[in-house]
py3Dmol code that shows the C-alpha trace and the ligand (Angstrom):
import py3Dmol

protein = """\
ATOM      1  CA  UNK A   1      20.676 -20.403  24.170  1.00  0.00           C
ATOM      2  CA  UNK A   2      21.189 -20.920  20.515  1.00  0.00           C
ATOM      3  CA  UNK A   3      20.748 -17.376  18.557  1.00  0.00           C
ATOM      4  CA  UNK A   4      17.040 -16.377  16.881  1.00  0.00           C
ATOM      5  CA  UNK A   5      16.332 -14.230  13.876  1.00  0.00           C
ATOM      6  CA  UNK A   6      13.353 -13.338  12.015  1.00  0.00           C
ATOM      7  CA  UNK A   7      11.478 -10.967  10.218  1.00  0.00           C
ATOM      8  CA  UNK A   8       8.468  -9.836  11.164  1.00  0.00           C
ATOM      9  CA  UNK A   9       5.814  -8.037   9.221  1.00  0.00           C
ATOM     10  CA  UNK A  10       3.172  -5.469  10.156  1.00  0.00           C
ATOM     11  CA  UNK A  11       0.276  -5.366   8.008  1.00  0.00           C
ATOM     12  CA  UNK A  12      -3.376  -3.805   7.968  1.00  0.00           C
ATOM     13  CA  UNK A  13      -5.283  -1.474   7.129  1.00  0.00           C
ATOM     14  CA  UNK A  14      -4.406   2.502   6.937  1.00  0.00           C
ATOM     15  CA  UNK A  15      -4.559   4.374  10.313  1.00  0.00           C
ATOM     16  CA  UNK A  16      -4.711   1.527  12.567  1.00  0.00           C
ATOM     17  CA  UNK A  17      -1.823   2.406  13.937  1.00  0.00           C
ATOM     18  CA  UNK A  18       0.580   0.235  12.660  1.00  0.00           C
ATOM     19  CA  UNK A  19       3.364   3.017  12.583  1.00  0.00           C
ATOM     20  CA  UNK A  20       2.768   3.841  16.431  1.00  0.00           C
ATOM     21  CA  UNK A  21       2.931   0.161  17.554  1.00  0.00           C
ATOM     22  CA  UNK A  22       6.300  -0.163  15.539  1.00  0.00           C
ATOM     23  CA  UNK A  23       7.834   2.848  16.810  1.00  0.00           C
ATOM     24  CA  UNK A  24       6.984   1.629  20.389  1.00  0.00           C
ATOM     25  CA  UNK A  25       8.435  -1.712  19.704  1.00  0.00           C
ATOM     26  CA  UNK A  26      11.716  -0.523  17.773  1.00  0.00           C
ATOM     27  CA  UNK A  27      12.075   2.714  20.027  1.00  0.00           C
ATOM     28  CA  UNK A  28      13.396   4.881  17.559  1.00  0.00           C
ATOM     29  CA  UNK A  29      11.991   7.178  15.000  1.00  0.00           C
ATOM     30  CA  UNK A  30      11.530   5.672  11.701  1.00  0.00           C
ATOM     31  CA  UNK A  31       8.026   5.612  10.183  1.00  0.00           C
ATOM     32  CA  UNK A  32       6.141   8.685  10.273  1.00  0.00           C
ATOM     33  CA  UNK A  33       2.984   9.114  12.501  1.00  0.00           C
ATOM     34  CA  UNK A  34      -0.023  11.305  11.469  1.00  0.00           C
ATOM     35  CA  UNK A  35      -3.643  11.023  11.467  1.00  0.00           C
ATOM     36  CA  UNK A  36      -4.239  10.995   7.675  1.00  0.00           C
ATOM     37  CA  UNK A  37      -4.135   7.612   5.691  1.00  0.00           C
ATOM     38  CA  UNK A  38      -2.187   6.171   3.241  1.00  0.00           C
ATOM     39  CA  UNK A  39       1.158   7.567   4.583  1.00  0.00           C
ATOM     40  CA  UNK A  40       3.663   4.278   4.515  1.00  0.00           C
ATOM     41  CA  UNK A  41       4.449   3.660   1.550  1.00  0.00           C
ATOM     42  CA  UNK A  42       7.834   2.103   1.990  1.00  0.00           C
ATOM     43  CA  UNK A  43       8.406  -1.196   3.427  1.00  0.00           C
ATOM     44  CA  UNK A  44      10.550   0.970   6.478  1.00  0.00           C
ATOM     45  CA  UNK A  45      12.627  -1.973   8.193  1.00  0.00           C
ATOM     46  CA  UNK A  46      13.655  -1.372  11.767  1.00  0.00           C
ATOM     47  CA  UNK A  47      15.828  -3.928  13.900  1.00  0.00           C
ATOM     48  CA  UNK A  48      15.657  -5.102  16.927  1.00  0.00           C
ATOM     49  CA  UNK A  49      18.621  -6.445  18.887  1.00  0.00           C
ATOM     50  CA  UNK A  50      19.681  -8.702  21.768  1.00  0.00           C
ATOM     51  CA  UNK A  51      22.371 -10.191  22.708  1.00  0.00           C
ATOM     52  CA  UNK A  52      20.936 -13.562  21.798  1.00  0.00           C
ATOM     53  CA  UNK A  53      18.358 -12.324  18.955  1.00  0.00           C
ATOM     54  CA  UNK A  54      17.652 -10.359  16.099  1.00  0.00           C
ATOM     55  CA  UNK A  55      14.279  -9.086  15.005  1.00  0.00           C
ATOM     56  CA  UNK A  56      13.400  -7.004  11.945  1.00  0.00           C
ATOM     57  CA  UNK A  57      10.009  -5.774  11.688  1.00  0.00           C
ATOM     58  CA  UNK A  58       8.940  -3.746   8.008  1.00  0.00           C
ATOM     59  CA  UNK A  59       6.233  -1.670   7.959  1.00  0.00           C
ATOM     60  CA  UNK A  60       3.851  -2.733   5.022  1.00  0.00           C
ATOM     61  CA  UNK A  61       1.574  -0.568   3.002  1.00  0.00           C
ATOM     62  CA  UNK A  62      -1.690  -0.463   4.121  1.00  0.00           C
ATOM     63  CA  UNK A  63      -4.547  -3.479   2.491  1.00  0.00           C
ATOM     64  CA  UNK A  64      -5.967  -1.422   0.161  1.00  0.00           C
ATOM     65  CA  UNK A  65      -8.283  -2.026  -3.225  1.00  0.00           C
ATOM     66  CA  UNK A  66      -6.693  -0.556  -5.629  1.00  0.00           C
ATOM     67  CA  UNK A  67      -7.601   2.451  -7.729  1.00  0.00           C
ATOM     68  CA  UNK A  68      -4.850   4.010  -9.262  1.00  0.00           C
ATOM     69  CA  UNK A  69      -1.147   2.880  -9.880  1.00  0.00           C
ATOM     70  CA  UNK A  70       0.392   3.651  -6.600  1.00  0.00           C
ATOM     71  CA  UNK A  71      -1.873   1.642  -4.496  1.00  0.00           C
ATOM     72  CA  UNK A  72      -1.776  -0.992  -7.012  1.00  0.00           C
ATOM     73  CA  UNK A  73       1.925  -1.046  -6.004  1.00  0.00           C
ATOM     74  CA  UNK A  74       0.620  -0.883  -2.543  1.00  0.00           C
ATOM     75  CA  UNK A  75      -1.545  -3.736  -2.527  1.00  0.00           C
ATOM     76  CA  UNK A  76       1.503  -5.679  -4.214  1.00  0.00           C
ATOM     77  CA  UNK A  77       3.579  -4.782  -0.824  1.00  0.00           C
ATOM     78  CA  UNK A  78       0.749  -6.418   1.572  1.00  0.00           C
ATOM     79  CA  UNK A  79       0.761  -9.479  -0.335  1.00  0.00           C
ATOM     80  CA  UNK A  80       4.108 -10.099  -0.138  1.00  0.00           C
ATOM     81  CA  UNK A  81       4.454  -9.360   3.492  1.00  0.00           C
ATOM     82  CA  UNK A  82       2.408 -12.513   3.552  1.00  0.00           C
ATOM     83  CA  UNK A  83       4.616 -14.629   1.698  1.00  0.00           C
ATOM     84  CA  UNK A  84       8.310 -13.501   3.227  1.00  0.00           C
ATOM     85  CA  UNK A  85       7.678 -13.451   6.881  1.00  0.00           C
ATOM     86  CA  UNK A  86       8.557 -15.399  10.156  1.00  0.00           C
ATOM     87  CA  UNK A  87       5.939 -13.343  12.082  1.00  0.00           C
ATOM     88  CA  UNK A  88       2.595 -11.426  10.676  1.00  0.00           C
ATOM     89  CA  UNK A  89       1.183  -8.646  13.010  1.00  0.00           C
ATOM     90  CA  UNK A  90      -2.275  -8.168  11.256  1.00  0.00           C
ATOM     91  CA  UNK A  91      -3.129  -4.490  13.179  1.00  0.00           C
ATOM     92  CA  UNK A  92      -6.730  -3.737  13.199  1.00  0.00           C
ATOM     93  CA  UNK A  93      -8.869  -1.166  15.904  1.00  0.00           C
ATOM     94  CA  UNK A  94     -11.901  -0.891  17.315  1.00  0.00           C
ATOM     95  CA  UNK A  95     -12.871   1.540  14.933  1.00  0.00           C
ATOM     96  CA  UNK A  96     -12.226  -0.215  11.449  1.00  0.00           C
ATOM     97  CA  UNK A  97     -15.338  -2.545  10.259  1.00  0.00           C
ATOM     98  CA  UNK A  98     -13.995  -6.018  10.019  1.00  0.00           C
ATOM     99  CA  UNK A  99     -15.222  -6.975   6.400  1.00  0.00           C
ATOM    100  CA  UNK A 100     -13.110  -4.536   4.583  1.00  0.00           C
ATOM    101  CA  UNK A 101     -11.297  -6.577   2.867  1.00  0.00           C
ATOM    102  CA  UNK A 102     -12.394 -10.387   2.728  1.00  0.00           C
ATOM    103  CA  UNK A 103     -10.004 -11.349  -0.452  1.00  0.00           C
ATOM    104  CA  UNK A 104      -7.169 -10.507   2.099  1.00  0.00           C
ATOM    105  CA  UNK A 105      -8.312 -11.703   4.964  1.00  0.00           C
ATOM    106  CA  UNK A 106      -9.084 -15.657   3.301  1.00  0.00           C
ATOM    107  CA  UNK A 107      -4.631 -14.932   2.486  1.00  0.00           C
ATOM    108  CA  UNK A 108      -4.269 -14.260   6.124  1.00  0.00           C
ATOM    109  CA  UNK A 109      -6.259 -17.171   7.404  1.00  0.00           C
ATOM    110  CA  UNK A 110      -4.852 -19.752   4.690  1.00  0.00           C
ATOM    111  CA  UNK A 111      -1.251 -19.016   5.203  1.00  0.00           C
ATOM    112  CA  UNK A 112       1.502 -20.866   7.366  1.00  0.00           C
ATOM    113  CA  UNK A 113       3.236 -18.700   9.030  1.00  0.00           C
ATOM    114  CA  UNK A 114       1.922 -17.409  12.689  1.00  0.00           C
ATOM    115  CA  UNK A 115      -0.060 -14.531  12.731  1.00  0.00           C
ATOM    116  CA  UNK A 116      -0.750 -12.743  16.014  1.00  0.00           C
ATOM    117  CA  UNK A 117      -3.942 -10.232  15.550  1.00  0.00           C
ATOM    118  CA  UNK A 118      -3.726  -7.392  17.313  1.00  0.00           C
ATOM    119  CA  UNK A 119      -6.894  -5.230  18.145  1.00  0.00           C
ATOM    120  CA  UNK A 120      -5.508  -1.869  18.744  1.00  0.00           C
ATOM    121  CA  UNK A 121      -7.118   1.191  20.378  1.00  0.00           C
ATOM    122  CA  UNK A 122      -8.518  -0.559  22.962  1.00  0.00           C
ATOM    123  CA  UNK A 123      -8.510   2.805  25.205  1.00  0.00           C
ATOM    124  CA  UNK A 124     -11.213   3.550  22.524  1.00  0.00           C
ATOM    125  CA  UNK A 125     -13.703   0.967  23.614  1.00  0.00           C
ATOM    126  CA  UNK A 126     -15.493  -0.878  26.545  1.00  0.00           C
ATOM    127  CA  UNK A 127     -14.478  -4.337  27.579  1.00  0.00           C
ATOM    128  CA  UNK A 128     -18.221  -5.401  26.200  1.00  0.00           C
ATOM    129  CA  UNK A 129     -17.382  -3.994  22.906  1.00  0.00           C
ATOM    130  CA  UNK A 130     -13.985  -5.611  23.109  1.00  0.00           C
ATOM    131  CA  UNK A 131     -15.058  -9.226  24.376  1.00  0.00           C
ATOM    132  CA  UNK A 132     -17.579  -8.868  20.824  1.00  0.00           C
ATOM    133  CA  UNK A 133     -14.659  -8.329  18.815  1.00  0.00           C
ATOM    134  CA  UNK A 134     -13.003 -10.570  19.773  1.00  0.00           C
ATOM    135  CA  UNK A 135     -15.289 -13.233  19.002  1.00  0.00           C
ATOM    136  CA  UNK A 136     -15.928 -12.544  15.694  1.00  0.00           C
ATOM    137  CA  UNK A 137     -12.123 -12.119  14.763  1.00  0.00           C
ATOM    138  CA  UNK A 138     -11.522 -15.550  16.211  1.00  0.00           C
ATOM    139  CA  UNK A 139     -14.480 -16.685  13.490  1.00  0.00           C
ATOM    140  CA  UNK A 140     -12.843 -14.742  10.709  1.00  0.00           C
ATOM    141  CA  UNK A 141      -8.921 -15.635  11.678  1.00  0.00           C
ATOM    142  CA  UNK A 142      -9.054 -18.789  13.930  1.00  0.00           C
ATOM    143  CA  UNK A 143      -5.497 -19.292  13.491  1.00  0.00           C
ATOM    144  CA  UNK A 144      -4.595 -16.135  14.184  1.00  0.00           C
ATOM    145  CA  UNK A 145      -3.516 -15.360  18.171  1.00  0.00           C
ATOM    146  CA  UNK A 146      -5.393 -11.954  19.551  1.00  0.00           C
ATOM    147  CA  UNK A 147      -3.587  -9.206  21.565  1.00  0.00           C
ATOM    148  CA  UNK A 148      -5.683  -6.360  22.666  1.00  0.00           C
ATOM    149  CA  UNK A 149      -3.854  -3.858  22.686  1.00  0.00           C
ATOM    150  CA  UNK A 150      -3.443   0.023  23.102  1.00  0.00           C
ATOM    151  CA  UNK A 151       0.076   0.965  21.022  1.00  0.00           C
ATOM    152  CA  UNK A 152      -0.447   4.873  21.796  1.00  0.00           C
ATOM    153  CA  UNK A 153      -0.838   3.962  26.000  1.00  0.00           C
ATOM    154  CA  UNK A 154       2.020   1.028  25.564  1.00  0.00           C
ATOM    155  CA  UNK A 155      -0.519  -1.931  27.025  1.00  0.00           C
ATOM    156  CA  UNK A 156       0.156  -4.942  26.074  1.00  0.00           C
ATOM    157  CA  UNK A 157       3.013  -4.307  24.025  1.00  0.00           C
ATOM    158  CA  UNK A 158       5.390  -5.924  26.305  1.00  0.00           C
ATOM    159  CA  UNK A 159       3.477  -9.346  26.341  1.00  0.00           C
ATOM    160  CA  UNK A 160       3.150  -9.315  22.314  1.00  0.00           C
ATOM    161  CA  UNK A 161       7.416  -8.696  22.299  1.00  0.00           C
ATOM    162  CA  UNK A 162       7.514 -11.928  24.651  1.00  0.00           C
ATOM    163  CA  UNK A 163       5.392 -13.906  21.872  1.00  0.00           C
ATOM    164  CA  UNK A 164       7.286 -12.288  19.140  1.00  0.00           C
ATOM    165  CA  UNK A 165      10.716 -13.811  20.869  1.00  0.00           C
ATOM    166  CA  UNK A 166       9.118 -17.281  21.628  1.00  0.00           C
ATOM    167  CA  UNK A 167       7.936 -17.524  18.225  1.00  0.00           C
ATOM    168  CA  UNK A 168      11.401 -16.236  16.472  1.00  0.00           C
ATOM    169  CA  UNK A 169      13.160 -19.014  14.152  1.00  0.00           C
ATOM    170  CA  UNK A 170      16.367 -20.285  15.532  1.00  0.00           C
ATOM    171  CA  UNK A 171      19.323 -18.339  13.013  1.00  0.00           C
ATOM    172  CA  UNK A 172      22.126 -16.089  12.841  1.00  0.00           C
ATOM    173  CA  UNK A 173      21.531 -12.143  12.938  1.00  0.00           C
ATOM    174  CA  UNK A 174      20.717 -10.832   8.951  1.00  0.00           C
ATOM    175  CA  UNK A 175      22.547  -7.439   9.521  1.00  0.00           C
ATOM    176  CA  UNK A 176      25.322  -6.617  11.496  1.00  0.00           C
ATOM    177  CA  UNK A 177      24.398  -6.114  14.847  1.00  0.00           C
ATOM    178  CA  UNK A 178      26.177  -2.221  15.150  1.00  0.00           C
ATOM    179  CA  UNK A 179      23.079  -1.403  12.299  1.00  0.00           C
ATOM    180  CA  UNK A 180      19.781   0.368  13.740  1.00  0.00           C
ATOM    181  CA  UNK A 181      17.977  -0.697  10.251  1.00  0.00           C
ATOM    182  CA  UNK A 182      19.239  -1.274   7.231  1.00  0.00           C
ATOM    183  CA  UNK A 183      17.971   1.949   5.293  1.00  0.00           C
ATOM    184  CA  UNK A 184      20.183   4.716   4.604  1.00  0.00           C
ATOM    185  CA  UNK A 185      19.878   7.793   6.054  1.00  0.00           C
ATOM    186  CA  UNK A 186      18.629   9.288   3.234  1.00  0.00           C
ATOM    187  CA  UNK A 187      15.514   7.591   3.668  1.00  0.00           C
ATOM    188  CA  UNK A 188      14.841   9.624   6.571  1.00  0.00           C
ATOM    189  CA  UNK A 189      15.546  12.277   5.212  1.00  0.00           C
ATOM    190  CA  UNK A 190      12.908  11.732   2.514  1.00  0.00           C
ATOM    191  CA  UNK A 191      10.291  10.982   5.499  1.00  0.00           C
ATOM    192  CA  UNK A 192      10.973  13.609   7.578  1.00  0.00           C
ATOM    193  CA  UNK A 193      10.819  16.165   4.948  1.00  0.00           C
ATOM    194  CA  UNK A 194       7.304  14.024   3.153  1.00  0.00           C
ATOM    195  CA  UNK A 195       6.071  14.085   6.938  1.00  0.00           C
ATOM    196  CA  UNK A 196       6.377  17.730   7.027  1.00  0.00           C
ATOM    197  CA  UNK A 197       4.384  18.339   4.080  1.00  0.00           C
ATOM    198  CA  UNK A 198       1.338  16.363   5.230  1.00  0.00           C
ATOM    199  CA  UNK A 199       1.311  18.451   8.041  1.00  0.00           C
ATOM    200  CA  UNK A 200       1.479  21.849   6.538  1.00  0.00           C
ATOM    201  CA  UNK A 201      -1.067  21.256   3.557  1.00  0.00           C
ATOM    202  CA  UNK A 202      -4.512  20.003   2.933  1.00  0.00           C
ATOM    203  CA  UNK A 203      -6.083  18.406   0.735  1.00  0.00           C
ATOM    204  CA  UNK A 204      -4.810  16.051  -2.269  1.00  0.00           C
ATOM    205  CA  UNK A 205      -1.428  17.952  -2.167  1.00  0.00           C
ATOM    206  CA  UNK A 206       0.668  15.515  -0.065  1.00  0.00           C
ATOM    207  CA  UNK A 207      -0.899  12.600  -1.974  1.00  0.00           C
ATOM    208  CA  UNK A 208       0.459  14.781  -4.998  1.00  0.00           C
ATOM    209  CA  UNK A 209       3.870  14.459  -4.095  1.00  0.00           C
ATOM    210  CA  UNK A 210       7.148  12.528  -4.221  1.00  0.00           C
ATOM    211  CA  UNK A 211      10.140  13.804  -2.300  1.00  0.00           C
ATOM    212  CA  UNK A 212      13.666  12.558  -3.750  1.00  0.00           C
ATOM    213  CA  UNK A 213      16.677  13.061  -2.130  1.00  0.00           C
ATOM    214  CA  UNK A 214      19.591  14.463  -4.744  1.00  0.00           C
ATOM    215  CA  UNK A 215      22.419  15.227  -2.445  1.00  0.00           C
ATOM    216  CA  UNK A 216      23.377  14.104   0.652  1.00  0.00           C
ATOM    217  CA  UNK A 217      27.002  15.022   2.136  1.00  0.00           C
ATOM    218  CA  UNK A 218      27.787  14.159   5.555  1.00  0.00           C
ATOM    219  CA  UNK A 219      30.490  16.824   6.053  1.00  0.00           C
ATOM    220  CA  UNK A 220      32.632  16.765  10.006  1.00  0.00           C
ATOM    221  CA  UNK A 221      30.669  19.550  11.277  1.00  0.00           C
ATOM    222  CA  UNK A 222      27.317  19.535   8.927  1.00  0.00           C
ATOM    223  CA  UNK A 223      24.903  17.564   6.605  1.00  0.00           C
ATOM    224  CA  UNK A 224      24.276  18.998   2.932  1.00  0.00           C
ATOM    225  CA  UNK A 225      21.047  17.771   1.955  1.00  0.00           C
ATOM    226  CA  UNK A 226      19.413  18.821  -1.099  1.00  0.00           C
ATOM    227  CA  UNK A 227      16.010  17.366  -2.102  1.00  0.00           C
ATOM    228  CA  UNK A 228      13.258  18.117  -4.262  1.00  0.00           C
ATOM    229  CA  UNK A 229       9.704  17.804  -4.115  1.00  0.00           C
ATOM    230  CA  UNK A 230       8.218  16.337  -6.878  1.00  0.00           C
ATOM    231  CA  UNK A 231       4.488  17.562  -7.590  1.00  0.00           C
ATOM    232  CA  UNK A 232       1.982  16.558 -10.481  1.00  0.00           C
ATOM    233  CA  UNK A 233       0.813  20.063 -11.999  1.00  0.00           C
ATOM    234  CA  UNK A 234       2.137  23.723 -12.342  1.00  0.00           C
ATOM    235  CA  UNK A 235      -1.025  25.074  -9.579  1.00  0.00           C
ATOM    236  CA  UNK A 236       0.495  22.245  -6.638  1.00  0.00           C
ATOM    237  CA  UNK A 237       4.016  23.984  -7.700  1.00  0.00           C
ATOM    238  CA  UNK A 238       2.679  27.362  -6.500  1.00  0.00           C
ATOM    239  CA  UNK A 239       0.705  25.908  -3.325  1.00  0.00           C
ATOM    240  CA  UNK A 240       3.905  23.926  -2.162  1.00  0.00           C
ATOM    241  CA  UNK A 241       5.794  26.888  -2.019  1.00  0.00           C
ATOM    242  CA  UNK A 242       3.399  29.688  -1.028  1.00  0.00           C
ATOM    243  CA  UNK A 243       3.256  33.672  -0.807  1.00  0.00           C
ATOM    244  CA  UNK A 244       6.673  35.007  -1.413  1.00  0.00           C
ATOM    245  CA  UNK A 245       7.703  31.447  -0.541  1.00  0.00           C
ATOM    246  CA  UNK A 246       6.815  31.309   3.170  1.00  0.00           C
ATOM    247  CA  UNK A 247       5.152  27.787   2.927  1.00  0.00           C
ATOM    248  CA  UNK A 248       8.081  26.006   1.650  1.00  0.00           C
ATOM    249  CA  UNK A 249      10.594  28.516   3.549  1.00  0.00           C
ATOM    250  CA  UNK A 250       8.565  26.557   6.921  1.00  0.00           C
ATOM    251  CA  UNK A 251       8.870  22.769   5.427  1.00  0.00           C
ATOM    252  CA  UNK A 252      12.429  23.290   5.377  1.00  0.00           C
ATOM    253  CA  UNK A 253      12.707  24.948   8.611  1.00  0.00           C
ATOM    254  CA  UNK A 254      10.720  22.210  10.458  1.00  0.00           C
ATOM    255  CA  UNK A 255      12.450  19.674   8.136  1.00  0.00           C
ATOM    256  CA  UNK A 256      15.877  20.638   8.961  1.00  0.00           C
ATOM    257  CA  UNK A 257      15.098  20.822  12.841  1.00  0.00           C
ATOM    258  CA  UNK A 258      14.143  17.188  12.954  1.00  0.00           C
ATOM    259  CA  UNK A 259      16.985  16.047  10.660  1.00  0.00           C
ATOM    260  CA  UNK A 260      19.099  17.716  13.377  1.00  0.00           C
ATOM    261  CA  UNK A 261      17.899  16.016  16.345  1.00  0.00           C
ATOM    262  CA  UNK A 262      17.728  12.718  14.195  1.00  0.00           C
ATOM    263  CA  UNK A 263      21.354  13.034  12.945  1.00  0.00           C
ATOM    264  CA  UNK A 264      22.297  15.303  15.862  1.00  0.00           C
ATOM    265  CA  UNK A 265      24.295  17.472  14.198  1.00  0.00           C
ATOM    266  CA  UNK A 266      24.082  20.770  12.282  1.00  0.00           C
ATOM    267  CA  UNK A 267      22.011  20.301   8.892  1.00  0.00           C
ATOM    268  CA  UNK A 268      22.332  22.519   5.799  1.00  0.00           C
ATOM    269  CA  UNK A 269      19.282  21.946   3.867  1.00  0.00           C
ATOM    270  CA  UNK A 270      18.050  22.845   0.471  1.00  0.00           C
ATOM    271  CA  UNK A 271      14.530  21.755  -1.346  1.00  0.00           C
ATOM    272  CA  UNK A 272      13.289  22.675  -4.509  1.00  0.00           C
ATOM    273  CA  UNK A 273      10.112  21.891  -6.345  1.00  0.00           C
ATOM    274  CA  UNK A 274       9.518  20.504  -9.468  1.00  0.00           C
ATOM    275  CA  UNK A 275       6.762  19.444 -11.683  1.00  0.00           C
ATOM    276  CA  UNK A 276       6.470  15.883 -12.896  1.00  0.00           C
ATOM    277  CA  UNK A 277       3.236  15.414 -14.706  1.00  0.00           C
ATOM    278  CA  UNK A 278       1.220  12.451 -13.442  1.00  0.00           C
ATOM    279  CA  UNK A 279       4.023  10.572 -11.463  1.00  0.00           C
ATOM    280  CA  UNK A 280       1.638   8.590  -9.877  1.00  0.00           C
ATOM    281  CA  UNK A 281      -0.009   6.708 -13.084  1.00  0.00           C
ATOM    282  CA  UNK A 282       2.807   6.161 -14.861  1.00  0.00           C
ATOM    283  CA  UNK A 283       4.935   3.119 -14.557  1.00  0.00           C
ATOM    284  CA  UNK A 284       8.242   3.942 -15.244  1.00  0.00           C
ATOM    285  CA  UNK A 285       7.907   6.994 -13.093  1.00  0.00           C
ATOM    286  CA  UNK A 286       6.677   5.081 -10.068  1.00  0.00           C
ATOM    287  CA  UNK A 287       9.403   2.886 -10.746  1.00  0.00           C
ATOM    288  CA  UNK A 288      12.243   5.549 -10.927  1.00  0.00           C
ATOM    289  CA  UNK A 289      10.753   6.453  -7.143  1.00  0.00           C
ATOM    290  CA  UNK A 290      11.336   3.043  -6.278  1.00  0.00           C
ATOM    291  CA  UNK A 291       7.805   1.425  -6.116  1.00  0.00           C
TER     292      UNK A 291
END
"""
ligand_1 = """\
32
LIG
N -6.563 6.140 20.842
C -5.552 5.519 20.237
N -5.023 6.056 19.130
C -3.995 5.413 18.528
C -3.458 4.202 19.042
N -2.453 3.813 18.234
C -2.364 4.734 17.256
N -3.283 5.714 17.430
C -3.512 6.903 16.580
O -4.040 6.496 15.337
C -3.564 7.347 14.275
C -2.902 6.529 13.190
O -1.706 5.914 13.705
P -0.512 5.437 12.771
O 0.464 4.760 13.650
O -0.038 6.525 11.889
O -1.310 4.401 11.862
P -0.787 3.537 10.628
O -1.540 2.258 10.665
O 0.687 3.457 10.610
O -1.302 4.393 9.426
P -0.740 4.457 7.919
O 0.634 5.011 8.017
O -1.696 5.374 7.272
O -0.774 3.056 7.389
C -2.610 8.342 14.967
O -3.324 9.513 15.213
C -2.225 7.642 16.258
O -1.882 8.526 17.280
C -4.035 3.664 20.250
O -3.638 2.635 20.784
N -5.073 4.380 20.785
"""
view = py3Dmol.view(width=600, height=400)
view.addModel(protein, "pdb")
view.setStyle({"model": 0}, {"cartoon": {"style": "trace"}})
view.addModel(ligand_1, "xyz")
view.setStyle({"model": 1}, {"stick": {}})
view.zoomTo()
view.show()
């Protein structure tokens, strides 16, 4: 069998469950997973490899209309996940209404690469419901192949890997095969520790900040991390780190326990917090954060 390699692109809209479905299908860690929107930023590549194949799925932004810079950016990310790919998974639920975004959806439906639709959340629903819509998606994206699906119960998620393999372009591997993904570990270092600080604040606070890694030393018997968290004004500054510095004193200490079963070894980890005003309207900012 001649050797096939492609990228393949998850899009949709936030909280559909995009970052669940990938972590099933790449089986490691590398997009965060939490309830609140608006948490993939990155494009977060993960690879897939057999002996005779090579897929690399990125995790797009969700389709958003913009309203400030950083979704702008965001919106920019969704587009081109239209225009680079082999593969498009377009990720909706049974929760989202399907009119959210028509602009994007008229993209979808005119472009020529496949795109399998995937209704997830189906443990959510009745067949009824289901069988409904699915007949309206096929009106919307007639193109467009449909997988029901449930990413958090694994159904289905074998049979949409099968299609994903038949429908692979015949090539050599991108990356070296040894690679998980082609993002340095730092990167997970800066979503583990951005992951922690959803969880442990409320509010506009971890849309408020911008973790960057400074320092990362991997040492024979330990990691030296340091990394600071960027905030917007002096008031976040105080709410990141807390009485006597207990809230950021637990960031770290969750932080530093995942970063130790992801890297499996001993982490020494340092964060400090900083104030940079407005980070998220300002160009050349976003762009120093890599946007
Ligand atoms: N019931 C149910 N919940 C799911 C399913 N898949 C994902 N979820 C949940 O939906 C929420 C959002 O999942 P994510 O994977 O973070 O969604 P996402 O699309 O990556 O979201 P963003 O990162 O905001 O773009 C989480 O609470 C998941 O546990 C599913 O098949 N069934």
């Amino acid at each position: 069998m001649p050797h096939k390699s492609g990228f393949v692109n998850i899009i949709g809209n936030p909280n559909v469950g995009k970052s669940t479905l990938m972590n099933n299908l790449v089986g490691e860690r590398i997009s965060i997973i939490t309830s609140k929107s608006q948490t993939t930023r990155h494009r977060i590549k993960g690879i897939v490899n057999g002996e005779d194949f090579q897929i690399v799925y990125s995790d797009t932004p969700g389709v958003l209309k913009p309203n400030y810079k950083l979704q702008e950016s965001m919106m920019k990310f969704s587009t081109s996940a239209l225009i680079d790919a082999d593969i498009i998974l377009y990720v909706t639920d049974v929760v989202e209404t399907i009119d959210k975004n028509e602009d994007f959806l008229k993209k979808v439906q005119n472009t020529n690469i496949p795109v399998l639709l995937l209704i997830n959340k189906i443990d959510l629903t009745t067949q009824d419901k289901l069988v409904e819509m699915m007949d309206v998606w096929k009106e919307k994206l007639p193109n467009a192949e449909i997988f029901p699906m449930s990413a958090k119960e694994n159904f289905n998620v074998s049979n949409l890997f099968k299609r994903i393999l038949e429908l692979l372009p015949k090539g050599d591997p991108y990356f070296s095969k040894d690679e998980m993904t082609d993002l340095p570990a730092r990167f997970f270092v800066n979503e583990i520790i951005r992951e922690k600080i959803l969880t442990n604040y409320d509010k506009e606070i971890p849309y408020s900040v911008e973790v960057e890694v400074e320092e990362f030393k991997d040492e024979p018997k330990i990691i030296n991390i340091m990394a600071v968290i960027n905030v917007e004004r002096t008031s976040q500054k105080g709410i990141i780190i807390g009485h006597q510095g207990s809230a950021l004193k637990k960031v770290g200490t969750e932080a530093r326990l995942d970063m130790e079963t992801f890297f499996d070894k001993k982490v020494f980890l340092k964060l400090y917090v900083k104030v940079n005003k407005d980070w998220r309207n300002k160009d050349s900012k976003l762009k120093g954060f890599g946007y």
